[in-house]
C-alpha positions as CSV (number, residue, x, y, z in Angstrom):
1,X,80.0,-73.9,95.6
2,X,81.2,-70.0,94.3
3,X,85.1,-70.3,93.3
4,X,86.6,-67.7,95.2
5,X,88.8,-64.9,93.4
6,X,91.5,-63.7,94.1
7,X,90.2,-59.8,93.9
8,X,87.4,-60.3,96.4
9,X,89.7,-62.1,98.8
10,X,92.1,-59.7,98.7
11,X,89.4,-56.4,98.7
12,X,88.1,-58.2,101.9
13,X,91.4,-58.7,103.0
14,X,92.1,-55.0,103.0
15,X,89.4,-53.7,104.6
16,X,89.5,-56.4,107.9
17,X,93.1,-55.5,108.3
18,X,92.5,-51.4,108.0
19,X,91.3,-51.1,111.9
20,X,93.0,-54.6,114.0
21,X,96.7,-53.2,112.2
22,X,95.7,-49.5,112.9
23,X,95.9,-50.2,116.7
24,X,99.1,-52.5,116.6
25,X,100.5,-49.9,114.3
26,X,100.0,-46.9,117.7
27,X,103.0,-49.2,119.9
28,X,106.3,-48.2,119.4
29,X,107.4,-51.8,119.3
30,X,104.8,-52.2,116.5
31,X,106.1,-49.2,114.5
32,X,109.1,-50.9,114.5
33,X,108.2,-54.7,113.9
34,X,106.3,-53.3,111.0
35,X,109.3,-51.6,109.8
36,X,111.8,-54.7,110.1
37,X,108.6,-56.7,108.2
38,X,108.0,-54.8,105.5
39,X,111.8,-54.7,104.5
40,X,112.2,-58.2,104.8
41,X,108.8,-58.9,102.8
42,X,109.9,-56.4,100.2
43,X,112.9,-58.7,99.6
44,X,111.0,-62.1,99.9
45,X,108.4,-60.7,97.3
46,X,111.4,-60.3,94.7
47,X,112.4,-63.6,95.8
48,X,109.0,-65.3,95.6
49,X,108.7,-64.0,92.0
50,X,111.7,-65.0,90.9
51,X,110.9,-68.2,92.3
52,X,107.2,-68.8,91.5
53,X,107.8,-67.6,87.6
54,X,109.0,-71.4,87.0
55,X,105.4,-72.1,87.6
56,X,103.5,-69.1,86.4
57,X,104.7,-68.4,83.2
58,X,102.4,-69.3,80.5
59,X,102.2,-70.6,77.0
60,X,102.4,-67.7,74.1
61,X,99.4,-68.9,73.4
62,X,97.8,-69.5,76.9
63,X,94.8,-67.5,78.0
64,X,95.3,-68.7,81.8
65,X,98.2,-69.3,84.0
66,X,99.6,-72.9,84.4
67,X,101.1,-74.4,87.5
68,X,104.4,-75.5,84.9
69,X,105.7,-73.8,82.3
70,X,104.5,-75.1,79.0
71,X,102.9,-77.7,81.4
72,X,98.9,-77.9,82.0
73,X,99.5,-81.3,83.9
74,X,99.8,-81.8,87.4
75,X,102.1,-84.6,87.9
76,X,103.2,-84.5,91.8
77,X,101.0,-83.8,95.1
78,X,102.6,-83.3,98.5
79,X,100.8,-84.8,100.8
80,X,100.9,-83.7,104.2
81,X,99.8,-85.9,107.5
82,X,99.5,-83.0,110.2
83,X,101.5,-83.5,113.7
84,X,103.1,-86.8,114.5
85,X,105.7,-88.3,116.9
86,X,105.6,-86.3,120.3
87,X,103.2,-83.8,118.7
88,X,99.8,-85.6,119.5
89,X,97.5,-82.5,118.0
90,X,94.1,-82.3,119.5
91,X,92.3,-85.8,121.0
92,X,88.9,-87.2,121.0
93,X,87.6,-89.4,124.0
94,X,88.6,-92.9,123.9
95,X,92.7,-91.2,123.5
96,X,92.2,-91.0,120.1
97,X,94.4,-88.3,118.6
98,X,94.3,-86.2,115.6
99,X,98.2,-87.5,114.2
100,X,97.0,-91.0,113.7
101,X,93.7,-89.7,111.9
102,X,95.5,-87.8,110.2
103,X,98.3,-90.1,109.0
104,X,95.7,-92.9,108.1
105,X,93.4,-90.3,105.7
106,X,96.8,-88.8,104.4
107,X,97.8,-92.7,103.1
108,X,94.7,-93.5,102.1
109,X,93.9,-90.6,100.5
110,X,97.3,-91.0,98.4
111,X,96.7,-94.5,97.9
112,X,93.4,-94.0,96.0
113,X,95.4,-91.2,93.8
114,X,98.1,-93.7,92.6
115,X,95.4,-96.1,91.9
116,X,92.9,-94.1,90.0
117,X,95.4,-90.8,88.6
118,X,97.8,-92.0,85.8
119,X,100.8,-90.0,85.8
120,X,101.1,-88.7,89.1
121,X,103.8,-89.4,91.7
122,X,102.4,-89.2,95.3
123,X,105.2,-87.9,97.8
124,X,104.2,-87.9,101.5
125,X,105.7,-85.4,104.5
126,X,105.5,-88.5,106.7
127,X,104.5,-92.2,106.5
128,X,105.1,-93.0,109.9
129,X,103.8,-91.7,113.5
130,X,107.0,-88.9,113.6
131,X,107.3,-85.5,114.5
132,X,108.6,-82.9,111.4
133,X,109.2,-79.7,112.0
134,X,106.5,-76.9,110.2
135,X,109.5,-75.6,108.0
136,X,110.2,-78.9,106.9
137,X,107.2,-79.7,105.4
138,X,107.1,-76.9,103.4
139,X,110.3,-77.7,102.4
140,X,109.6,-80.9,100.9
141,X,106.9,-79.7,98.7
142,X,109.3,-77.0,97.3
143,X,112.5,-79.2,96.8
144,X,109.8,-82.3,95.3
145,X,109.2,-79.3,92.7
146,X,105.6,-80.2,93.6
147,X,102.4,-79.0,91.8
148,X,100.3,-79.3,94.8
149,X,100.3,-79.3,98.9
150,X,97.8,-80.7,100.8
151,X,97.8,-80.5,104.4
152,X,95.9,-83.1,106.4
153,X,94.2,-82.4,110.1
154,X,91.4,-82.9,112.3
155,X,89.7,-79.7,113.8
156,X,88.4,-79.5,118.0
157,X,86.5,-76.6,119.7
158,X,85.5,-76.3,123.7
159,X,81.8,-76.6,122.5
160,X,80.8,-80.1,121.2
161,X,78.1,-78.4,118.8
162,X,80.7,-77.3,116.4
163,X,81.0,-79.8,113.4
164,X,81.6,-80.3,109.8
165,X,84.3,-80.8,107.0
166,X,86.4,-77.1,106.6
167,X,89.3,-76.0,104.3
168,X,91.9,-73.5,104.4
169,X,94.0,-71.5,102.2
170,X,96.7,-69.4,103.6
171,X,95.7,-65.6,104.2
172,X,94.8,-63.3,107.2
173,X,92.2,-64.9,109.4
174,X,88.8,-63.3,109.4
175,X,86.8,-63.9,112.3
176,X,88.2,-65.1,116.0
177,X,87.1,-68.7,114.8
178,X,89.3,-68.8,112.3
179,X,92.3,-67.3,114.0
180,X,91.8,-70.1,116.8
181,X,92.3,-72.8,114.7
182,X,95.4,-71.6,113.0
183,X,97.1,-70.7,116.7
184,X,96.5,-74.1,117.6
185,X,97.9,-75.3,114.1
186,X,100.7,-73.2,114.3
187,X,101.4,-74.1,118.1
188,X,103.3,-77.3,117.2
189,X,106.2,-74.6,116.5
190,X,106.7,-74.8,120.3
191,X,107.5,-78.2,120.1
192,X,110.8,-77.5,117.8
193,X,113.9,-77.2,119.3
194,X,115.4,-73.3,119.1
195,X,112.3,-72.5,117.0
196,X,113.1,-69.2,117.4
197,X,116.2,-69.3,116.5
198,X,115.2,-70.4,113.2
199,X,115.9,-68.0,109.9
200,X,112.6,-70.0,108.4
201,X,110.2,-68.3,110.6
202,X,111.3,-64.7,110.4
203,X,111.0,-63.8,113.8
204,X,107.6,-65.5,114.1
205,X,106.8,-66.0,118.0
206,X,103.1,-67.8,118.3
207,X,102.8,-65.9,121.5
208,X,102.7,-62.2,120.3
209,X,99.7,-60.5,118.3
210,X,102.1,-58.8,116.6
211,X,103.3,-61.6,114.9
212,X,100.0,-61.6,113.2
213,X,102.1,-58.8,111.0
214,X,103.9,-61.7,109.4
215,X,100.3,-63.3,107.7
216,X,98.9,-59.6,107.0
217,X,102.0,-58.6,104.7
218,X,101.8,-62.2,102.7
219,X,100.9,-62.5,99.1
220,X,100.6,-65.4,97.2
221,X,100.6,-65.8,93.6
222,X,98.8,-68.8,93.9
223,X,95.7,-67.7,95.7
224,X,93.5,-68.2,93.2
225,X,94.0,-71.8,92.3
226,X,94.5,-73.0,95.7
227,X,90.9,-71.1,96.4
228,X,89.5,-73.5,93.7
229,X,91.2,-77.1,94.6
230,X,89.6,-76.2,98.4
231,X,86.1,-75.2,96.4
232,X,86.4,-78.3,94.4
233,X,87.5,-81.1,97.5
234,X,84.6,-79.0,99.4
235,X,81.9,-80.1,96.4
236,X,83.0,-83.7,96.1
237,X,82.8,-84.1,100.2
238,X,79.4,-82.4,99.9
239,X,77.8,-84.6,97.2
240,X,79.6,-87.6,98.5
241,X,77.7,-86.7,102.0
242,X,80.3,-87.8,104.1
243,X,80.3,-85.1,106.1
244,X,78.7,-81.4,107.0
245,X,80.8,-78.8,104.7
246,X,81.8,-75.2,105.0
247,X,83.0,-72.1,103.2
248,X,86.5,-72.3,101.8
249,X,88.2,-70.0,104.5
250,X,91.4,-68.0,105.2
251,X,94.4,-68.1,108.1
252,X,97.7,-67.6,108.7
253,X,98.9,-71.0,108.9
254,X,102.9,-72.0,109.5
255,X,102.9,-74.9,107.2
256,X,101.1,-73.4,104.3
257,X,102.9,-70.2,104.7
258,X,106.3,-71.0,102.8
259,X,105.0,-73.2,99.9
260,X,105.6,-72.4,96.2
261,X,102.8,-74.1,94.9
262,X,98.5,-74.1,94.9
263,X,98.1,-75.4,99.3
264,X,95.4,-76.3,101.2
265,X,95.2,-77.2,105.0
266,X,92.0,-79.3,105.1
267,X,90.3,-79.6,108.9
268,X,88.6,-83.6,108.1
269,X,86.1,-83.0,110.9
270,X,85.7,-81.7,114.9
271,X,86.8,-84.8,117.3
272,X,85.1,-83.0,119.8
273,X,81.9,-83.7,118.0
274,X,80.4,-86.6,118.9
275,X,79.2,-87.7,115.5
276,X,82.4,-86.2,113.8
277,X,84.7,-88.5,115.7
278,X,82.6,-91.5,115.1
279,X,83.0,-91.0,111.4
280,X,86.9,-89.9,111.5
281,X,87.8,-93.0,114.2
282,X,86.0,-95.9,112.0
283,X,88.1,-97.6,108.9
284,X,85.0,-97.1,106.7
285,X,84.0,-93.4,107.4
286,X,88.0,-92.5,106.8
287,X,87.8,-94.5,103.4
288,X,84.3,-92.8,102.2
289,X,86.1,-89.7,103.6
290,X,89.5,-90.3,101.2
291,X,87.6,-91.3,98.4
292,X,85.5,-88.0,98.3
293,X,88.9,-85.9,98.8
294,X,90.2,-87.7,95.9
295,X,87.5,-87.0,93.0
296,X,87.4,-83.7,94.3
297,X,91.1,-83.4,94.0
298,X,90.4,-85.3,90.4
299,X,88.3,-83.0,89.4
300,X,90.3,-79.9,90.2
301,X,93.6,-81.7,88.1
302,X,91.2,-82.4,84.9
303,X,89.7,-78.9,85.3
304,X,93.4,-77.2,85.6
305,X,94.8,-79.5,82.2
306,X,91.9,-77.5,79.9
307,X,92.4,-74.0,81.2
């Protein structure tokens, strides 16, 4: 699978955004969002920077950025069950619900880390069927001083057809497809008490477009390797053939949005798929399924210690 850079993502990026911002841009209330955004990103960027050089800054002698400083080794994952307590997330028939899929891959997948990664600690968001708020998750990767997040879910659509194993990195959705998937993500918000009275969010409401504002303003310094730990998960679930495989893709998801670190949300399968759900609610397609996301994460950690 093509690694994607970080120059065509963000040239595509750019020319998307050019005509769906142009119209928000013509409303007054727009004009002014935009306004209030871009002085409170132009302060987060300084603050991002100043944050993110811990990781960025590289050897004298390094020809490639490292995720430590002086540090080519990746020594702790975040690992992040999606949903949980009285946040069900989608269902397939039989009342089987995404949080306990999700949990069980998320342990599982952690599980065969510690027991075939030496010197790695394994930190999870949630071991347990409980609800955690979006920021919080976030902010357990960042205070961990974790190398990388993973997000764990299961993906649904209204038509059965749709199916297959998809990745995320955080970005401004594409296509209709892909914003879908993120409001539904990002609609656990709604399940936080005074959500939006919460300084973490910036003013984020998942009921306004303009909101949208919020994902087309972000940059992230670590685009680029979060782009290939999804490539690399993507090629080991693909020649493992557990399950059907997509393009690495981009949306503006909640819980990826706040991290200081590579992050992926990874969508295991579609529930509403017949022959997805089969494979996500039996013990042995959710080992297969760990075991694949493991040598692909594997892979990406001895790939990352050489550069």
């Amino acid at each position: 699978m093509k690694v994607i850079k970080l120059r065509e993502w963000n040239d595509k990026q750019h020319a998307s955004n050019n005509g769906a911002l142009g119209k928000q841009f013509l409303s007054k209330r727009g004009l002014l969002l935009t306004v209030v955004l871009f002085a409170i990103f132009s302060i987060q960027s300084v603050f991002n920077k100043n944050h993110a050089s811990v990781y960025l800054k590289p050897k004298p002698d390094s020809k490639s950025t490292s995720v430590q400083a002086g540090d080519k080794t990746i020594k702790t994952i975040v690992i992040d069950a999606g949903h949980g307590g009285k946040d069900p997330g989608c269902s397939g028939s039989g009342n089987v619900y995404e949080k306990t899929i999700a949990l069980d891959i998320a342990l599982k997948f952690g599980k065969l880390i510690e027991d075939s990664i030496k010197g790695i600690k394994v930190i999870y968001t949630r071991k347990t069927d409980k609800f955690i708020e979006l920021f919080q998750r976030a902010n357990i990767a960042n205070t961990s001083n974790a190398d990388i997040f993973i997000s764990i879910h299961c993906n649904s659509n209204p038509a059965s057809k749709f199916h297959g194993f998809e990745s995320y990195i955080m970005g401004t959705h594409k296509t209709d497809a892909n914003l879908q998937v993120s409001k539904r993500e990002n609609e656990s918000i709604l399940l936080e008490k005074d959500y939006s009275k919460n300084s973490e969010y910036e003013g984020f409401d998942p009921n306004s477009p303009e909101s949208d504002i919020i994902f087309s303003l972000y940059q992230n310094a670590f685009m680029n390797q979060s782009a290939r730990l999804a490539s690399s998960v993507h090629e080991s679930v693909k020649k493992h053939n557990v399950l059907h495989t997509k393009e690495v893709k981009q949306a503006g998801f909640l819980v990826l949005w706040k991290t200081a670190m590579p992050s992926i949300l990874i969508e295991t399968g579609f529930m509403s798929n017949a022959d997805d759900l089969k494979l996500l609610n039996s013990e042995e397609g959710r080992k297969k399924l760990s075991y694949s996301m493991m040598v692909g994460f594997r892979n990406y950690r001895n790939w990352y210690s050489k550069q």
